[in-house]
C-alpha positions as CSV (number, residue, x, y, z in Angstrom):
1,X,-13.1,-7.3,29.1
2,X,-10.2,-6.5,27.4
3,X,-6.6,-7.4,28.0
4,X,-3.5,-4.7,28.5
5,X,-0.3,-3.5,27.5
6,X,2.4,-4.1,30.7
7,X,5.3,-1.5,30.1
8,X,8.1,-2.1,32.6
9,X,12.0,-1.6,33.0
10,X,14.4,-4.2,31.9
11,X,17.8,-3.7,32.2
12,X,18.9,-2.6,29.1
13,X,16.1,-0.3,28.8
14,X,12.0,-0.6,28.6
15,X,9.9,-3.3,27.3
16,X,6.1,-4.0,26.7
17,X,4.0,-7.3,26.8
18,X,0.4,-7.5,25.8
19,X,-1.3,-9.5,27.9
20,X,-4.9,-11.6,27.1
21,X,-8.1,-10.6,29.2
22,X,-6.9,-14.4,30.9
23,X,-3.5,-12.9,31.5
24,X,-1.4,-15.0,29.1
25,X,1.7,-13.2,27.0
26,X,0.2,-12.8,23.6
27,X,3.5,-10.8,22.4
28,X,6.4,-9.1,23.7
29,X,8.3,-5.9,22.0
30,X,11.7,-5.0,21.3
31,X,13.7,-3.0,24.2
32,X,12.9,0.4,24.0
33,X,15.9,3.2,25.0
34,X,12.7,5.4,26.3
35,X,9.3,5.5,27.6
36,X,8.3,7.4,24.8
37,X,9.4,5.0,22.1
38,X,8.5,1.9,24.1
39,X,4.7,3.9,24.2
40,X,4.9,4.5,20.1
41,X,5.6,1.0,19.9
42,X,2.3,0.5,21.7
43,X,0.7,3.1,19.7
44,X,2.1,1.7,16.1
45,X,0.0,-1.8,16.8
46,X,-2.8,0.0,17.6
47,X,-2.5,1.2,14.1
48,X,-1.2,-1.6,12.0
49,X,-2.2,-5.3,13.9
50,X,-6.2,-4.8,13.1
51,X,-5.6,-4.7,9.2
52,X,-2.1,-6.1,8.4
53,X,-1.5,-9.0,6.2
54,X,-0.9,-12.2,7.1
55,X,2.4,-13.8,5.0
56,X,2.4,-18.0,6.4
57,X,6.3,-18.8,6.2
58,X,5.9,-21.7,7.0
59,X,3.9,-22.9,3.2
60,X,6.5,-23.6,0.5
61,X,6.6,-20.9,-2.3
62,X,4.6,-18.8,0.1
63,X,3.7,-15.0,-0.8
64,X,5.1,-12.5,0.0
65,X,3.2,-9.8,1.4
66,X,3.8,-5.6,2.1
67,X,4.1,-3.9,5.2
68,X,2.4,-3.9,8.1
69,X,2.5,-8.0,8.6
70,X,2.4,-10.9,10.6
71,X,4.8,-12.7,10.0
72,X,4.3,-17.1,10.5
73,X,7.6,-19.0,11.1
74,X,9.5,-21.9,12.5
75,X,12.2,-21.3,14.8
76,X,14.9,-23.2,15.2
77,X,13.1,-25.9,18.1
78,X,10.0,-26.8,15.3
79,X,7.9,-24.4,17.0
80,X,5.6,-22.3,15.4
81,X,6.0,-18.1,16.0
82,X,4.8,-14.8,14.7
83,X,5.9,-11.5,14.4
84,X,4.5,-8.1,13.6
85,X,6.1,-5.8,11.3
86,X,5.5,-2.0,10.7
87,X,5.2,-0.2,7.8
88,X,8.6,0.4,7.8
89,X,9.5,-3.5,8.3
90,X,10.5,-3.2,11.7
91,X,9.4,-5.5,14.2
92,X,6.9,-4.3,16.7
93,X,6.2,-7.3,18.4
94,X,7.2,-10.7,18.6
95,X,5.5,-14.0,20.2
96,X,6.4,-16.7,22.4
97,X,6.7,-20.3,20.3
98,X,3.6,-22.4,19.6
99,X,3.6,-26.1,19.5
100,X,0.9,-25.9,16.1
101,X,0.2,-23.5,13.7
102,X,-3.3,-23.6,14.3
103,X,-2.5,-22.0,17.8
104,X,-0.1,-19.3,16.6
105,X,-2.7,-18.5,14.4
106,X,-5.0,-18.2,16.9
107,X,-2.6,-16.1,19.2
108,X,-2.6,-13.4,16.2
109,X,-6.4,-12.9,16.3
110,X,-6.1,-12.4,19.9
111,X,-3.3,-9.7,19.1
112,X,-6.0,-8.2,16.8
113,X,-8.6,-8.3,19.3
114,X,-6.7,-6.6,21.8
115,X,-4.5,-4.4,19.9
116,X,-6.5,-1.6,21.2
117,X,-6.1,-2.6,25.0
118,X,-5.4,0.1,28.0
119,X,-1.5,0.5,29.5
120,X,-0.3,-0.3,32.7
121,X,2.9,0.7,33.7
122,X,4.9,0.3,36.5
123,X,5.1,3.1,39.2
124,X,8.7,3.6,38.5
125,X,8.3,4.7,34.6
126,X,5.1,7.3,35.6
């Protein structure tokens, strides 16, 4: 079982969320102007999320590492996030905050795992 990318309409444009096979928010993209580039958002973390690096913002002196990325950081609240970058240093995707580290980490291998997951969009978009 695998879980899915949800494309819908927002109001200022078009938005994805992947979901886990339990149906939980794993990470949530930018708003898209189109269908098309909300779907080549999709497509770019297909490509990137199974082998980019992993740069922990959160260690002192960390590395830095090249695109594609996950990105580990604090946000303001103390709680732990992540965010995938392309090759070109955009940001595909971005998670909801994590109360430890260990779980944002954790939330990143399920991004891997389902990077490759089917699209379900609403009627409305088709």
């Amino acid at each position: 079982m695998t879980g899915k990318y949800v494309v819908r309409k927002v109001p200022t444009g078009i938005r994805f969320n992947l979901l886990a096979t339990n149906g939980q928010v794993i990470a949530t993209s930018e708003t898209y102007a189109t269908r098309t580039a909300c779907l080549g958002g999709i497509a770019s973390i297909r490509r990137v999320a199974p082998d980019a690096a992993l740069e922990d913002q959160c260690v002192p002196g960390f590395s830095i590492c090249r695109h594609p990325k996950f990105e580990v950081y604090r946000d303001r609240s103390g709680q732990f996030r992540f965010r995938l970058k392309a090759r070109n240093g955009e940001i595909i995707a971005a998670s909801e905050g994590y109360t430890t580290k260990a779980n944002c980490l954790k939330g990143i291998a399920s991004l891997r795992r389902n990077a490759n997951s089917p699209i379900e969009e609403e009627k409305s978009l088709k």
